[in-house]
C-alpha positions in Angstrom: -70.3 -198.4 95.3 -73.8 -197.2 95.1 -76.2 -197.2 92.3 -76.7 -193.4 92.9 -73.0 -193.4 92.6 -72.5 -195.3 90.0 -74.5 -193.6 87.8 -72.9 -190.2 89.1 -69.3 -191.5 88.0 -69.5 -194.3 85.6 -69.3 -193.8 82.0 -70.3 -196.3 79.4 -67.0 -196.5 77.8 -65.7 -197.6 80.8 -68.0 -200.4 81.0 -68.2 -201.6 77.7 -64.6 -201.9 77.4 -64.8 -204.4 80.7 -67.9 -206.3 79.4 -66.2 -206.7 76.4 -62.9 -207.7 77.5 -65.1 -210.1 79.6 -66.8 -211.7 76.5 -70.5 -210.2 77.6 -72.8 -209.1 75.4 -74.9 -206.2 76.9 -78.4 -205.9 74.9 -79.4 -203.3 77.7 -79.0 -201.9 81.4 -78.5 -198.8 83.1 -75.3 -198.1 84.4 -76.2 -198.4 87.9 -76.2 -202.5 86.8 -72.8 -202.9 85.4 -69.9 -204.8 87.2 -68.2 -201.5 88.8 -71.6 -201.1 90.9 -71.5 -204.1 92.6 -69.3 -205.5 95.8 -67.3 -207.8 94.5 -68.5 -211.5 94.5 -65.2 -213.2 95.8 -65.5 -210.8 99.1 -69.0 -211.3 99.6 -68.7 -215.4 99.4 -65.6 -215.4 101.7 -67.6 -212.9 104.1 -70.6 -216.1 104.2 -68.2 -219.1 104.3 -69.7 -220.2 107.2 -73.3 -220.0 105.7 -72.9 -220.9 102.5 -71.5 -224.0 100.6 -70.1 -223.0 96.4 -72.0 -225.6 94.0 -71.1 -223.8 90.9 -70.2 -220.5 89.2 -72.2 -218.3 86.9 -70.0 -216.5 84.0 -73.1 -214.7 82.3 -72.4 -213.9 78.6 -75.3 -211.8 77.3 -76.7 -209.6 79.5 -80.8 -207.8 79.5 -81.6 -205.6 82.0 -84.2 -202.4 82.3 -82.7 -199.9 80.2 -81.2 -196.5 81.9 -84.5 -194.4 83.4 -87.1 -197.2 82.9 -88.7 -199.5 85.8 -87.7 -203.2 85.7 -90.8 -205.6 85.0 -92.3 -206.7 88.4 
């Protein structure tokens, strides 16, 4: 999915319910960032097997992003 999309069909009940149920706490974002936006990380990894060797996995827990309709720092 898209950001453009995402933000077109997401809602933020969706995604809290999913953050939650995942244990994240979300101090901001827009909701072209949360998880329904972005290819999905198993896929991508087996896609690069070849290229690419797994030291560790990331669970994030508390999440800060640019809020909805603002620029992210640079």
């Amino acid at each position: 999915m898209s950001r453009k999309k995402a933000h077109e069909t997401l809602s933020w009940q969706d995604a809290n319910a999913l953050l939650q149920q995942k244990g994240v706490t979300l101090i901001s974002a827009g909701l072209d960032e949360v998880p329904f936006a972005y290819k999905d990380i198993e896929t991508v990894m087996a896609a690069q097997s070849d290229l690419v060797e797994i030291l560790a996995r990331f669970e994030p827990k508390l999440v800060k992003m640019s809020p909805d309709g603002e620029r992210p720092e640079n």
